[in-house]
N, C-alpha and C positions, 0 to 999 in steps of 0.2 A: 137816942141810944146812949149807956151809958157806957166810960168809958174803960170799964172793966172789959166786959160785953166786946166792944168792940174791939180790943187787944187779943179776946179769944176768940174773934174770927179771925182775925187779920191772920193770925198763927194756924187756924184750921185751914186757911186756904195758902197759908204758905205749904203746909205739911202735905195737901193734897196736889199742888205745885211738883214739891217735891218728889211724890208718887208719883206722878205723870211722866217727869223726866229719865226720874228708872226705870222703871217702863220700858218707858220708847228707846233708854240703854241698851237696856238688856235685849231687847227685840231686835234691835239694829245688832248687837253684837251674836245673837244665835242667824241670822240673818248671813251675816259676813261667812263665821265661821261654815255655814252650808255653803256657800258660794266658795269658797274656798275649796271645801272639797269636791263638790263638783269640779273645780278646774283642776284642780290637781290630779280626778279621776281620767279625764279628758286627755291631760297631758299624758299620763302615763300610759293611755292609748296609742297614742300619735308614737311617741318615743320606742314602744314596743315592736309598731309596727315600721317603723322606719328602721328599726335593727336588724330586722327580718329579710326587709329590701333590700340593706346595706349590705347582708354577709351574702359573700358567694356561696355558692354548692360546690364545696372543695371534694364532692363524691366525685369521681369520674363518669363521664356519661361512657354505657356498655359499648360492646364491639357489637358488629352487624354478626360474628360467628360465635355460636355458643361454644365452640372448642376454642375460638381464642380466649373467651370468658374464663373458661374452664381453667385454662393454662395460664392465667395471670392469676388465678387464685392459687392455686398452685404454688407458683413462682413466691409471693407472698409467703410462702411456708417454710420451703424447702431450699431458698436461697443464703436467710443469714446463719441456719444450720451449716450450709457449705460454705459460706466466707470464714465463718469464727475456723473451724477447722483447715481449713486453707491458709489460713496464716498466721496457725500455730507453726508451721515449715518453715522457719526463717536458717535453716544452715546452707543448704544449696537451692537454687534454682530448679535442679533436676529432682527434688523432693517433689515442687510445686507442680510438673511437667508429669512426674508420673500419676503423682492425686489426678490429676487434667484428667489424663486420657484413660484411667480403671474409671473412673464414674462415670465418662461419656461412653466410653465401651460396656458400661455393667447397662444405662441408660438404654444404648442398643440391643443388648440383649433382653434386657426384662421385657422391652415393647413387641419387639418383632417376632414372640410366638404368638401374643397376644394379636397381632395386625394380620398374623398369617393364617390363624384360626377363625376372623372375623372374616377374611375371603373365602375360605372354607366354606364357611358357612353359607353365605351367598352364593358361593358356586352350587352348593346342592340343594338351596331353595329354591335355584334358577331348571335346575336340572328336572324333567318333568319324568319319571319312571314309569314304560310302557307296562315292560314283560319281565315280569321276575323273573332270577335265573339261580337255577340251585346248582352249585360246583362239589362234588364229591370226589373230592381226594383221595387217592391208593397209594400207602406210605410203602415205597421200595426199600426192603433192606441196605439196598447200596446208597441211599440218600440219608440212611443216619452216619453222622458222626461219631466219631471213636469220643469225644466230650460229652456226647448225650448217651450216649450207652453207660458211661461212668456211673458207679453206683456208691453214693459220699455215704460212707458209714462212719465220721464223726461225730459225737455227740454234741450235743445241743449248747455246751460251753466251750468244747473245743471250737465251736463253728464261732461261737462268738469272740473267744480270746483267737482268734485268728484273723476277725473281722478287723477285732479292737486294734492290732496289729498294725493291717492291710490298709487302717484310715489315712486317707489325705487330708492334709492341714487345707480347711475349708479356704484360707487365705490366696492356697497357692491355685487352688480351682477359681479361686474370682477373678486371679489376675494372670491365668495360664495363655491368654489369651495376648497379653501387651509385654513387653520384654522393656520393662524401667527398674527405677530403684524400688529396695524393696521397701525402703519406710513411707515412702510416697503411695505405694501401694495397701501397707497392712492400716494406713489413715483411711484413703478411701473405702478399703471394708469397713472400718467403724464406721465411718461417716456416711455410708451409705445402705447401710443397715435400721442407719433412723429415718432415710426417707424413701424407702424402698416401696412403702405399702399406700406414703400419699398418694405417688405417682403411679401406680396400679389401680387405686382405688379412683383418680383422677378421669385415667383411661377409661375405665369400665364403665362411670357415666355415659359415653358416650357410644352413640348408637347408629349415626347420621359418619357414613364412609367419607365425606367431603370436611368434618369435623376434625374427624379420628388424623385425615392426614395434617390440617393445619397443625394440629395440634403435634404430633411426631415432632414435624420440619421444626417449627417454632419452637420446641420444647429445645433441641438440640443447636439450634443457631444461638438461642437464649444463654443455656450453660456454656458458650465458648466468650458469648460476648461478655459477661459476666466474669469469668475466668481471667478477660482480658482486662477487666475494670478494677481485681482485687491484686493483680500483677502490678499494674500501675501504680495502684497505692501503697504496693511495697517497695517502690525501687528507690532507692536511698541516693545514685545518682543524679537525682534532679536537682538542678541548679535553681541555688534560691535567689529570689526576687529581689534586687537593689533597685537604688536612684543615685543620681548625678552627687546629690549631694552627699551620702553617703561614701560612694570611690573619693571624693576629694577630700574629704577630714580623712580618710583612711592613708590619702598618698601624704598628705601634710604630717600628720604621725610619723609615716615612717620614715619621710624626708630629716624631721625633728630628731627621731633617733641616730639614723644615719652624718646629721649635723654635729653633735657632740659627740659620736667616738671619733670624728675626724678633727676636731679640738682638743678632744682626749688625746691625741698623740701629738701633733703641735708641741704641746704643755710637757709632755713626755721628753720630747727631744729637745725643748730648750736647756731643762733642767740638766739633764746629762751635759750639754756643753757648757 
C-alpha cells in the first residue's frame, strides 16, 4: 500500500472514530436528559401528594343539628357587623349596656312571633276537624261603640297631614320596651337594621321544631357571650404584663433620681454655710 493511501485511511477511520463517539455523546446525553425528567416528573408527584397529606382540613367538621349549622353561619355574618358598631361606644359603659339589651330585646321579639306562629301551625295540623260549625252573628245596637258609629269626614290630606303628625319616631318603638341611654339605643336601631333579615331569613330555613329551638337558645346565649368578649377587649383597666427584670431597672431609676436630689441639697446647704 502506498503511503499516501495509507494516510487516507488512517484519517477515514479516524474521522469514522470520531462519528462513533458523537454518537454515542449525543445518545447518552438525550438518554440522561429523558431520565431526568422522568425523575423529576416522579418527584413532583411524591411532593404534591405529600402537601396534600401534610395540610390539615382547617374546614370545621358540621354539628350533628342542622340548626346549630345554621346559627354558626349566621353568627359568621352578623357578629363583626355588631362588634365594629359596639365599640364605636367608647364614652360610657352605659352606651355599651343599652346597644346590649335593644338588640337582644329587638332579637326576642323578631323570633318569638315567628316561634309562635310555627306552633300554630302544628297545633292545627294536629287538630283533626269533625263537624263544621257556622256562627251567625246579630250585631246589637248596644254592642256598637260611640268610635264606631263615628263618621270621619276629613279629606284624604287632612287624614294624612294628621297621620304625618301623629308619627312615632320609629327609634323610640324599637326601644319602648328597655329603659337605657338613648344613644346606646338609636346605634342598636342602625345596627340592627343591617342584620335584621339574616336572622329571619336564617330562621325561616328551618322547619325541624327541635332545630328552630337550638337555634332560638344558642342564638341568644351566643350574642350575650360575645357582648361579653367585646367588653373585655374594651376595658382599658387591665394591668399590663411585667417581669422581675423590668420592676428592678425601674426601682434602680428611681432610686438613681431620688439619689441626686438628696445630694442636691447637701451641696445646697454647704454652700450657704
Amino acid at each position: 500500500m502506498k503511503q499516501t493511501e495509507e494516510k487516507i485511511l488512517r484519517e477515514n477511520i479516524r474521522e469514522l472514530i470520531r462519528f462513533v463517539k458523537e454518537k454515542k455523546a449525543k445518545t447518552n446525553l438525550n438518554e440522561e436528559a429523558q431520565l431526568r425528567s422522568i425523575i423529576k416528573s416522579f418527584l413532583d408527584y411524591e411532593l404534591t401528594t405529600l402537601n396534600e397529606v401534610a395540610v390539615p382540613d382547617n374546614k370545621p367538621t358540621p354539628n350533628k343539628s342542622t340548626g346549630i349549622n345554621v346559627l354558626e353561619d349566621l353568627l359568621t355574618k352578623i357578629i363583626p357587623v355588631l362588634e365594629t358598631d359596639y365599640k364605636l361606644m367608647t364614652t360610657n359603659p352605659e352606651q355599651r349596656e343599652s346597644f346590649r339589651a335593644h338588640i337582644i330585646n329587638a332579637v326576642i321579639k323578631t323570633l318569638t312571633p315567628a316561634i309562635m306562629n310555627d306552633k300554630a301551625e302544628e297545633d292545627t295540623v294536629a287538630e283533626s276537624i269533625v263537624d263544621e260549625e257556622i256562627d251567625v252573628d246579630i250585631v246589637d245596637d248596644e254592642d256598637i261603640t260611640d268610635d264606631e258609629k263615628f263618621i270621619d269626614i276629613r279629606t284624604d290630606a287632612e287624614k294624612a297631614q294628621d297621620e304625618d303628625e301623629e308619627e312615632v319616631d320609629p327609634r323610640d318603638e324599637f326601644g319602648s320596651e328597655v329603659d337605657a341611654d338613648e344613644t346606646g339605643r338609636n346605634m342598636a336601631f342602625q345596627t340592627y337594621n343591617k342584620v335584621n333579615s339574616n336572622i329571619l331569613d336564617a330562621y325561616d330555613l328551618l322547619a325541624n321544631p327541635e332545630d328552630q329551638e337550638l337555634f332560638y337558645d344558642y342564638l341568644i346565649a351566643n350574642l350575650k357571650l360575645y357582648f361579653d368578649k367585646f367588653e373585655g377587649e374594651l376595658d382599658a383597666d387591665v394591668e399590663e404584663p411585667t417581669n422581675q427584670a423590668y420592676d428592678m431597672a425601674k426601682g434602680e431609676e428611681a432610686g438613681g433620681v431620688e439619689g441626686e436630689e438628696e445630694l442636691g441639697g447637701e451641696e445646697e446647704l454647704d454652700f450657704e454655710l
